[in-house]
N, C-alpha and C positions, 0 to 999 in steps of 0.2 A: 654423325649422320646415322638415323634410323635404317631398320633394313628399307632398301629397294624397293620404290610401287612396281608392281609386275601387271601387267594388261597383256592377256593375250584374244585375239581374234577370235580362235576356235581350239576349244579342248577334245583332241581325239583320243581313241583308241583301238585297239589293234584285237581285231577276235581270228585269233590261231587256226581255230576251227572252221570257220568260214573264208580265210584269208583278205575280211575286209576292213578296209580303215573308216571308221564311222564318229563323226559328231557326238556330243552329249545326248542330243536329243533321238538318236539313231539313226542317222541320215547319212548319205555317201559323201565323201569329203571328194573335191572336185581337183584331183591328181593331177589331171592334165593342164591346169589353170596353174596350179603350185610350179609343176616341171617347164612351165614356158615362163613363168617370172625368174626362174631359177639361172634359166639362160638366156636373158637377157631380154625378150621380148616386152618392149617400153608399156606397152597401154597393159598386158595385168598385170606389170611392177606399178604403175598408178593406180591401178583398183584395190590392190592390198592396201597401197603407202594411201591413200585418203579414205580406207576406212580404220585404217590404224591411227590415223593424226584426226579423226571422229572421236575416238576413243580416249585420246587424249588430251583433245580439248574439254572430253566431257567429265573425262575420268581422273584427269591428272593438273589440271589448270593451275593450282601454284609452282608447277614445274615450268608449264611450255606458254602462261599468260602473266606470266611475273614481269616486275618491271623491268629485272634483270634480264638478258636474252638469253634464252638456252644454248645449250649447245650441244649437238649432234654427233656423236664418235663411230668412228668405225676402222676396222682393224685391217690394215692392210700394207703389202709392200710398196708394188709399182702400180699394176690392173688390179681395179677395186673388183669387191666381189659382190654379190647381188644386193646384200644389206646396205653398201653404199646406195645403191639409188634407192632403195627401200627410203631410207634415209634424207636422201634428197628429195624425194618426192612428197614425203610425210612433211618437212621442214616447207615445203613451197605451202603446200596447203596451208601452213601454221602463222607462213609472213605474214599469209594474204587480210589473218584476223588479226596479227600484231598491229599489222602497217597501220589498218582502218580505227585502232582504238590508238593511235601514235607512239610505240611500240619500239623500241629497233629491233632489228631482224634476229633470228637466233642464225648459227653460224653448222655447218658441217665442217668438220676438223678430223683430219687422220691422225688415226695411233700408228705409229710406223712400227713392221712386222721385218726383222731382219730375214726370215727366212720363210719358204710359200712347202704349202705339206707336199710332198714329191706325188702319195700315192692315192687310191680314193680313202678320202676321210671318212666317208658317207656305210664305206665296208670294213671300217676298223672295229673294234672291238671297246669296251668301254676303258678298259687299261691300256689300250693303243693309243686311244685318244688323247686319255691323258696325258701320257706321254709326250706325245706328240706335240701335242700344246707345250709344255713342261719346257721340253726341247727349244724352243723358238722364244727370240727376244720379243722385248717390247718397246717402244719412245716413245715418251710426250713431244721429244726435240726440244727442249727447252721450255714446254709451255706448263704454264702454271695453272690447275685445276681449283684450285683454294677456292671455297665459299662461291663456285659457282654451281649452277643448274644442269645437271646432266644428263641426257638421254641417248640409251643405247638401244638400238633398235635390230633385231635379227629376222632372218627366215623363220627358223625351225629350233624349237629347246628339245631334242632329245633323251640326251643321257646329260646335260648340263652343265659338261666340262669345258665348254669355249664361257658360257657365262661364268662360273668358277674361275678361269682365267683372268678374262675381264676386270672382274672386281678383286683380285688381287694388286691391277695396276691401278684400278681409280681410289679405290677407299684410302690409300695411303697418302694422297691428292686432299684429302677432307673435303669433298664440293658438298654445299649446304642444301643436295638433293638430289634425287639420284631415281628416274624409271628406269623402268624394263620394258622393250615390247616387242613381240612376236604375232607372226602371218598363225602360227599355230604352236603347241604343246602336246608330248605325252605324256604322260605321268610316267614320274622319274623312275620307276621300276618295270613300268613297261617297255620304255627305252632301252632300258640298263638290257631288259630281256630280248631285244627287236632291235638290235640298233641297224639292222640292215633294212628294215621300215624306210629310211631314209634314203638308201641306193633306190629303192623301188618308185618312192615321191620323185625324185629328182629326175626318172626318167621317163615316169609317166607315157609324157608326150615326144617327147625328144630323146629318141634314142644314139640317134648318129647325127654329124655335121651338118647333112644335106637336109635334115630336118627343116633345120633354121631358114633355107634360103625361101621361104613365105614372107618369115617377117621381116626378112631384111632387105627383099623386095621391094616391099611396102612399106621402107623407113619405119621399120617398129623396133627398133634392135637398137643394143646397146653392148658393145663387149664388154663381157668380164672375165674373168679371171678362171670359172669353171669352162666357158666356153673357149677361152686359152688351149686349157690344157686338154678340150676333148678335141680340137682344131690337130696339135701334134701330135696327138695318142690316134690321128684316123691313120688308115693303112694309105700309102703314100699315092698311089694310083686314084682314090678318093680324095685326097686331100687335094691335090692338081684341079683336080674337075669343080671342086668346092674354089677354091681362090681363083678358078678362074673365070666364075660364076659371077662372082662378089664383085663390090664397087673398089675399084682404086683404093681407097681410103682406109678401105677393111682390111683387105692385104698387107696395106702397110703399117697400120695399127697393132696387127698380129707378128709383124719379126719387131717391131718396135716394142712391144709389150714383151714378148719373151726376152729381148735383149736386155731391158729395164727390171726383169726380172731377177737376173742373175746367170753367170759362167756355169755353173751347175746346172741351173736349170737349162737354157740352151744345149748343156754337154748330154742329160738325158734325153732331150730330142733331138739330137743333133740331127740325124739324116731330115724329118720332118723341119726343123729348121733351116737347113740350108737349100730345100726347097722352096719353102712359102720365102725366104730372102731372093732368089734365082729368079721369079717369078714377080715379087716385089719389082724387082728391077725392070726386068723387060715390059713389064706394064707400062710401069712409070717412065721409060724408053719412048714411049710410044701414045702417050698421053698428050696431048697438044699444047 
């Protein structure tokens, strides 16, 4: 397999001096749109994923219009993390041209992650990172990537070390094709120098729990896995007022997902666990 087609959305960069993050063309990159797909707000995790599966029908077509069906990866344990629906959303867009030219569908498929990062990834260091990745397994589960079409889709390529990962489990798979695509890019050396660029995207918009309850309101939400862990890292007296806010389904979704997560992870949140579980209950007590 030749290297990787790589498609990204938008090439930013980071001026120190002004503290702003700007396009190619010099323009303001739009943070607060990033930091609300980040944590799970459905409609611009779709505006990303169908102008990235644009990109790809236009940019990449012997990958994601082959006869063969592609297929979709994404790296995760139990609660996907945003690039899943990234993912999902990009692959809906992509049936819709399969199906119409008689096509079978391409498929999304988890890499299974034995282990989820405990602390923010987003403020590690570029040798943290690595690490950290380094640190944690990976699975196909038994499934065979041989000679097929692959597409891995993310957020953000920073400093590069989650894609470096990645394709240390695929290329040895031999799939007969292989994209890349990202919502955006820094150049690898601006990363390597900014990597907390990316704490700052992430929070743009959403800084705390209570943020979320607009979109999830208005059924625009989707838990994942960042909004997990900033759900047990809120201070407990917040976190009450948040789950008890939420719909039934959410609350339950959140001690379900930490528990699905793992004993460690639970054990680091334990007090925030065994409240959103306390409250789980007496909802669902009282539910009809």
């Amino acid at each position: 397999m030749a290297n990787p087609q790589t498609l990204t959305l938008c090439h930013l960069r980071y001026d120190a001096g002004t503290g702003c993050i700007v396009d190619a063309a010099g323009r303001a990159f739009d943070e607060a749109a990033y930091s609300r797909m980040k944590h799970g707000v459905r409609s611009v995790t779709r505006r990303f994923a169908r102008t990235l599966a644009e990109a790809l029908l236009a940019e990449a077509p012997q990958v994601v219009l082959h006869a063969d069906p592609p297929l979709f990866l994404a790296a995760y344990k139990a609660v996907p993390p945003a690039c899943h629906f990234i993912g999902l959303y990009c692959l809906e867009a992509i049936n819709l041209r399969r199906v119409a030219e008689g096509k079978a569908p391409g498929r999304l498929i988890q890499v299974y992650k034995d282990t989820v990062v405990a602390g923010n990834y987003a403020l590690q260091t570029p040798a943290a990172r690595q690490g950290e990745l380094e640190g944690i397994g990976f699975s196909l589960e038994g499934r065979s990537l041989c000679g097929r079409r692959l597409v891995l889709l993310d957020d953000a390529r920073i400093t590069g070390a989650a894609e470096r990962r990645m394709l240390e489990i695929v290329r040895p798979e031999a799939p007969s094709a292989l994209a890349l695509g990202y919502v955006l890019a820094f150049d690898e050396a601006c990363g390597k120098a900014h990597p907390e660029i990316e704490n700052r995207m992430n929070h743009a918009a959403i800084r705390e729990i209570g943020d979320l309850l607009p979109a999830i309101r208005a059924e625009d939400f989707e838990l994942n896995i960042r909004v997990l862990k900033l759900a047990l890292s809120t201070p407990l007296d917040k976190l009450e007022d948040f789950l008890r806010a939420v719909p039934v389904w959410l609350c339950s979704a959140i001690v379900r997902g930490a528990a699905a997560t793992g004993v460690e992870f639970v054990r680091q949140h334990a007090q925030a666990y065994a409240l959103a579980h306390a409250i789980h209950l007496q909802r669902e007590a009282c539910e009809p």
